[in-house]
C-alpha positions in Angstrom: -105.4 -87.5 -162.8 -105.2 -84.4 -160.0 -108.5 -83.5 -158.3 -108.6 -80.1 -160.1 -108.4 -81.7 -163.4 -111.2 -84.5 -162.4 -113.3 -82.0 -160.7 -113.0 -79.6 -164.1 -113.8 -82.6 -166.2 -117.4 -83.4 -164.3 -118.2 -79.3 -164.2 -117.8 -79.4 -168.1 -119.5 -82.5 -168.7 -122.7 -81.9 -166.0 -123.1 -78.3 -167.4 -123.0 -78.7 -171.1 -125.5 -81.6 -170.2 -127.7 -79.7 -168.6 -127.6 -76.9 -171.1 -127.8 -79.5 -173.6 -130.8 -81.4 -171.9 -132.8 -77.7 -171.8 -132.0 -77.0 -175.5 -133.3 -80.4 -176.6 -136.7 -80.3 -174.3 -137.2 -77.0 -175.4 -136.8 -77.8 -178.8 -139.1 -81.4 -178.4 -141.9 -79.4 -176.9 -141.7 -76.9 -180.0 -141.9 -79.8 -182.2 -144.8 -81.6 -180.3 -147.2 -78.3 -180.8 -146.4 -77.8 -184.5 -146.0 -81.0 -186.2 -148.1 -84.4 -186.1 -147.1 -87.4 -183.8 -144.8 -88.7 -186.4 -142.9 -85.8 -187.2 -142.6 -84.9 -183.5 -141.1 -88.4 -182.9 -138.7 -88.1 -185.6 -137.6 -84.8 -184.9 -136.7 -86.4 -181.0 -135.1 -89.2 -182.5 -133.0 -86.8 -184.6 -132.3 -84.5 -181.0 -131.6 -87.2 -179.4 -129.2 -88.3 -182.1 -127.3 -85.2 -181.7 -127.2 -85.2 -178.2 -125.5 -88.5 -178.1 -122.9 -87.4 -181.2 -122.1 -84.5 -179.2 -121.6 -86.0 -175.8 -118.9 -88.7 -177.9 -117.4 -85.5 -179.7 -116.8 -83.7 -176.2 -115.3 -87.7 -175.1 -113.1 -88.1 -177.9 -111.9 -84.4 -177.4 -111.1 -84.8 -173.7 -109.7 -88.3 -173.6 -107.5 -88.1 -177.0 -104.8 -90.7 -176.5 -107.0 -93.2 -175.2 -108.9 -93.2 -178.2 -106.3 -93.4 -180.1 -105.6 -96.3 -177.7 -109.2 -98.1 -178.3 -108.8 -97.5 -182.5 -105.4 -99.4 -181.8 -107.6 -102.0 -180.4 -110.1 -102.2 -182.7 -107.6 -102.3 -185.8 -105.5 -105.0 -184.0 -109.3 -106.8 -183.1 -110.0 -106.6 -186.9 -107.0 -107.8 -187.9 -106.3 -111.0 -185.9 -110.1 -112.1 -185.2 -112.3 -111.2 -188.3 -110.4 -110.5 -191.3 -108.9 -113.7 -192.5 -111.8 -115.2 -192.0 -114.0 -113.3 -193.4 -112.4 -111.5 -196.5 -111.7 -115.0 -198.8 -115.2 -116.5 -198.0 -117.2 -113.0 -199.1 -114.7 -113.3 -201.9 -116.1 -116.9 -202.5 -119.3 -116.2 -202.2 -120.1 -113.3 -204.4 -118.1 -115.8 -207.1 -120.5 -118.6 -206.3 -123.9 -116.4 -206.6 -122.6 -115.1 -209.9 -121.9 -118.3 -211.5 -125.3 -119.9 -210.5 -127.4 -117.2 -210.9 -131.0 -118.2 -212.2 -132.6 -116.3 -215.0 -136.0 -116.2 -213.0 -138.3 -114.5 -210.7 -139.6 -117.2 -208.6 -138.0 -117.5 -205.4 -137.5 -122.0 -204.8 -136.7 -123.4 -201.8 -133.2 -124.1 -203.6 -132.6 -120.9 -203.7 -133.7 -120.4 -200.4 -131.2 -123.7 -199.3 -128.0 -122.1 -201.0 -128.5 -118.8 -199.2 -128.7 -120.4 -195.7 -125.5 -122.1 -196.6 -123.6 -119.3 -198.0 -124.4 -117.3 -194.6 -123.6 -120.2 -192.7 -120.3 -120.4 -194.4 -119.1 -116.7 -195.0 -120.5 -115.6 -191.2 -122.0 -112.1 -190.7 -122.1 -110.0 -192.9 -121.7 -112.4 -195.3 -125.7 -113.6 -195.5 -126.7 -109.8 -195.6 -124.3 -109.0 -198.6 -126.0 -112.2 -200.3 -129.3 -111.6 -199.5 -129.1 -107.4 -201.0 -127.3 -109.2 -204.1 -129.9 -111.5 -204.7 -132.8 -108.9 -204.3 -130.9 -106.5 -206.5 -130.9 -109.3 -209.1 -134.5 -110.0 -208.8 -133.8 -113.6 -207.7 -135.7 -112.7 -204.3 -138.6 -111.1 -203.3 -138.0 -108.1 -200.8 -140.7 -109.6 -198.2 -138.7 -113.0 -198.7 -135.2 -111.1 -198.1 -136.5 -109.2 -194.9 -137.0 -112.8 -192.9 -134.1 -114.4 -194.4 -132.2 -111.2 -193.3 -132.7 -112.8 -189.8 -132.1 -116.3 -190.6 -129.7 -116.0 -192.7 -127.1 -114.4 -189.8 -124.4 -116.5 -188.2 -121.1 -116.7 -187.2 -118.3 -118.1 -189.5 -117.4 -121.6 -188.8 -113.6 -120.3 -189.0 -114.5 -117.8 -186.6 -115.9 -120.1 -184.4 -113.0 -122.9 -184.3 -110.5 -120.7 -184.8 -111.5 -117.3 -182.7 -114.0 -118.5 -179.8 -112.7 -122.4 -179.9 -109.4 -122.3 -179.9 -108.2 -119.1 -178.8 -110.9 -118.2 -176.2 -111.7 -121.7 -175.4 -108.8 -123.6 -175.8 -111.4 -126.1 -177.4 -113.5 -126.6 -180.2 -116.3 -128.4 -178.1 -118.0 -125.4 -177.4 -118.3 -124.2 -180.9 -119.4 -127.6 -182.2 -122.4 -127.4 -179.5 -123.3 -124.2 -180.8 -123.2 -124.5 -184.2 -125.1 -127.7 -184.4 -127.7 -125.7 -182.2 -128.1 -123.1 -183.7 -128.2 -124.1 -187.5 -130.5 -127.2 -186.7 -133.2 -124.6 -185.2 -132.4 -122.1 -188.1 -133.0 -124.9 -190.8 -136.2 -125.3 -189.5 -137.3 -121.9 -189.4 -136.4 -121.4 -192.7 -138.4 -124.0 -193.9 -141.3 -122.5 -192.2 -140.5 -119.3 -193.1 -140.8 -120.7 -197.1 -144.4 -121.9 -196.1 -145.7 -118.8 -194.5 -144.4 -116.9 -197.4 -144.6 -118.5 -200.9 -143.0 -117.6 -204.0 -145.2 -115.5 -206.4 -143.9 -114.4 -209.6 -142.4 -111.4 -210.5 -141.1 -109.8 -213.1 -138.6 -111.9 -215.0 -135.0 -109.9 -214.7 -132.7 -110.6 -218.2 -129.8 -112.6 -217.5 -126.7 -111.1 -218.3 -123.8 -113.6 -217.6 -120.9 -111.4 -215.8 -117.7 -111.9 -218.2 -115.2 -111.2 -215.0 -117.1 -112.8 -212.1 -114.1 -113.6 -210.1 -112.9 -109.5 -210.6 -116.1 -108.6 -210.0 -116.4 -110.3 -206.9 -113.0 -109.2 -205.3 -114.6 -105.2 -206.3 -118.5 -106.0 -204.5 -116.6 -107.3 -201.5 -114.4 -104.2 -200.3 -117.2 -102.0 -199.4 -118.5 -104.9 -197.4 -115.2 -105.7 -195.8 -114.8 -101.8 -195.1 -118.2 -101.6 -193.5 -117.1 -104.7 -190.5 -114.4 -102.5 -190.3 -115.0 -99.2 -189.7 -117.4 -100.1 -187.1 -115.5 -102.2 -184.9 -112.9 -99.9 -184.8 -115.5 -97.2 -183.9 -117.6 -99.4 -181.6 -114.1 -100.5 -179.8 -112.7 -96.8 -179.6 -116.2 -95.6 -178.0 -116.3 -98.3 -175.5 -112.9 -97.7 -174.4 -113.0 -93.8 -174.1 -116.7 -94.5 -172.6 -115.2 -97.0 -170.0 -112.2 -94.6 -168.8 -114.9 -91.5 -168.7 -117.1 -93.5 -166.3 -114.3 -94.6 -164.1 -112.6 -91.2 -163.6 -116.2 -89.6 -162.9 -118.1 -93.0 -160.7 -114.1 -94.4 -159.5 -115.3 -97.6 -159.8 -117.8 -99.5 -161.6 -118.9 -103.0 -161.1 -117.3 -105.8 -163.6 -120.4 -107.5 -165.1 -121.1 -103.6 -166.5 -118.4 -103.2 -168.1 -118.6 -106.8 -169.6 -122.0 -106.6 -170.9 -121.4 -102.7 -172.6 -118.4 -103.9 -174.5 -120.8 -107.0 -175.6 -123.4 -104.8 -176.3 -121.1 -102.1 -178.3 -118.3 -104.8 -180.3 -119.2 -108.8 -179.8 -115.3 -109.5 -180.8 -114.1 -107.2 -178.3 -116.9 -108.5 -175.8 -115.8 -112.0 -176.0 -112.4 -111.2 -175.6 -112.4 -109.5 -172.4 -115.5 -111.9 -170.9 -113.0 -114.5 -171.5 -110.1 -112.9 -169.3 -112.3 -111.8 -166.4 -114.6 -114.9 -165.6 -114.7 -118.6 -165.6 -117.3 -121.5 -164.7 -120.0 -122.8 -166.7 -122.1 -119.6 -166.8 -119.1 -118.2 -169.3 -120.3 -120.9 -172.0 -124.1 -119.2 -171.5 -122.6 -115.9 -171.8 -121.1 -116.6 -174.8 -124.0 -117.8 -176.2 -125.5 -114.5 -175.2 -123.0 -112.7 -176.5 -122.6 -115.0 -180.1 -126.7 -114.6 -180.2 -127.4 -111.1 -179.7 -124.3 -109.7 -181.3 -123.4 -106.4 -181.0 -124.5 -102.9 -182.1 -121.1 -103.6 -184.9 -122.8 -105.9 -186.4 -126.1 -104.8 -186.5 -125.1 -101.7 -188.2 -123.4 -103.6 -190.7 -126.5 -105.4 -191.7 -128.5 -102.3 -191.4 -126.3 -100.4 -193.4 -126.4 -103.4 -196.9 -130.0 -104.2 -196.1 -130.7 -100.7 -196.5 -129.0 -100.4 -200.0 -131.2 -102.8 -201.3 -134.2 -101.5 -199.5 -134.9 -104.4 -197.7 -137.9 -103.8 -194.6 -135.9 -104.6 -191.3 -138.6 -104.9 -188.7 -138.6 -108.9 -189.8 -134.8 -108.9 -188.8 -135.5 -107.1 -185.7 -138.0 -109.3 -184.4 -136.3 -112.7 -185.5 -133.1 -111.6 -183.7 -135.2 -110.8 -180.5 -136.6 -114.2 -180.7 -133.3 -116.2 -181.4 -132.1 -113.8 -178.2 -134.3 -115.7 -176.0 -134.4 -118.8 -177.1 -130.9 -120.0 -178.2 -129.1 -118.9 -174.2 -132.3 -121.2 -173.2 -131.9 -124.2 -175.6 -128.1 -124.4 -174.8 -128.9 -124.3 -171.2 -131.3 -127.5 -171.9 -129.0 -129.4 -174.3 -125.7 -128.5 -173.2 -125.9 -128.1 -169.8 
């Protein structure tokens, strides 16, 4: 890029900042002397919001054919990583739940059990598209749904041998050590989580047996699939166009940044690139990191079908913070 095009770039970027930044306080400091402490914070969230969708808009506007370059990405990411393994298993799934539903409106520890496994089978997004099924249906209680919404979230098992085991690793060692980690610790929370909160019956829902369950299924699994889809392809173009803005402004920036944001952003495209730029034993605990926390992608997913069933999701939040900690720490122990 010539200097007069670089130098144009950071003029147009710092000063519609700084205009941006004034506007915004201005308009925070309005909202703090007219409206209550809550309002004021929602009207910053909702300044803030537009800040950062505007800073992205003036991105994608400058830096055009490497976005188009990061949706490539995030189409091809989609394609080859996450959707043969997850489209037949959510197709499965939704099948499954409607052929054993249960006419009742106490929550069992069965029901709890066959949950956990679905997620554990279908991967993310899967558990969260079971879990707003089953509260729709009445088969689970809404404070029941917001813990298992944290509980029930792992990776696919075909993701994990077939993704991270063979193609990142090479191996499926890792993803055994993992899995068996992270499900036996999950199994035991879920069965403290059925203590702490114990079925109390609700209204009794009346069951209507779905004539075209299979059909049915194949329709209540698109807007899922579309959902995993759409974001990665966002998160992955936004990372990209983010990651070429920062180096023509900063030149250079150091690796492990640009690691971690495309973690933090898309976990598929995290791992990938973690993958080609390191090595050692701290890549296994990094993967772990990455496999635990996720990614803003998936969050949003869950977010997004928790929220159509009105599921709470400060449960979720605080589950995922604690499986954060404590899953990079127990692999550490176990593992290594």
């Amino acid at each position: 890029m010539a200097p007069f095009e670089k130098n144009f770039i950071m003029y147009c970027t710092s000063y519609s900042s700084v205009r941006l930044i004034i506007f915004c306080r201005a308009y925070i400091s309005l909202a703090l002397d007219e409206t209550n402490d809550k309002k004021s914070k929602r009207a910053e969230c909702i300044i803030l919001s537009i800040l950062l969708c505007l800073s992205l808009i003036i991105l994608l506007l400058l830096f055009p054919q490497v976005a188009h370059e990061g949706a490539d990405l995030g189409v091809s990411l989609f394609m080859d990583a996450l959707f043969p393994y997850l489209l037949p298993y959510l197709i499965l799934t939704n099948w499954l739940i409607r052929l054993t539903a249960q006419p009742t409106g106490k929550s069992s520890f069965s029901l709890f059990f066959k949950t956990y496994c679905i997620s554990a089978v279908g991967g993310f997004p899967t558990g969260a598209a079971t879990i707003a099924h089953l509260t729709r249906q009445g088969e689970l209680q809404k404070k029941q749904a917001a813990y298992l919404l944290g509980i029930c979230h792992s990776p696919s098992p075909l993701f994990m041998f077939g993704f991270v085991g063979m193609d990142l690793f090479g191996s499926t060692t890792f993803s055994w050590n993992y899995l068996l980690l992270l499900h036996s610790f999950s199994l035991i929370f879920l069965v403290i989580i059925y203590l702490l909160i114990p079925a109390t019956r609700t209204t009794v829902y009346e069951h209507v047996v779905d004539p075209q369950p299979f059909t049915n299924s194949i329709k209540d699994s698109i807007p899922t699939v579309l959902i995993v889809a759409s974001t990665i392809v966002f998160f992955t173009t936004i990372y990209t166009v983010f990651l070429y803005s920062t180096d023509v402004l900063f030149q250079s920036l150091p690796q492990v940044f640009e690691l971690f944001v495309a973690g933090a952003l898309e976990m598929t495209n995290g791992l990938f690139l973690v993958h080609q730029h390191l090595d050692g034993s701290m890549l296994a605990v990094i993967t772990v990191l990455f496999l635990t926390t996720q990614s803003l992608s998936i969050h949003l997913q869950v977010i997004v079908i928790a929220r159509g069933a009105g599921i709470a999701l400060r449960p979720y939040i605080w589950i995922r913070l604690l499986y954060s900690i404590l899953m990079p720490c127990l692999y550490l122990l176990f593992f290594l």
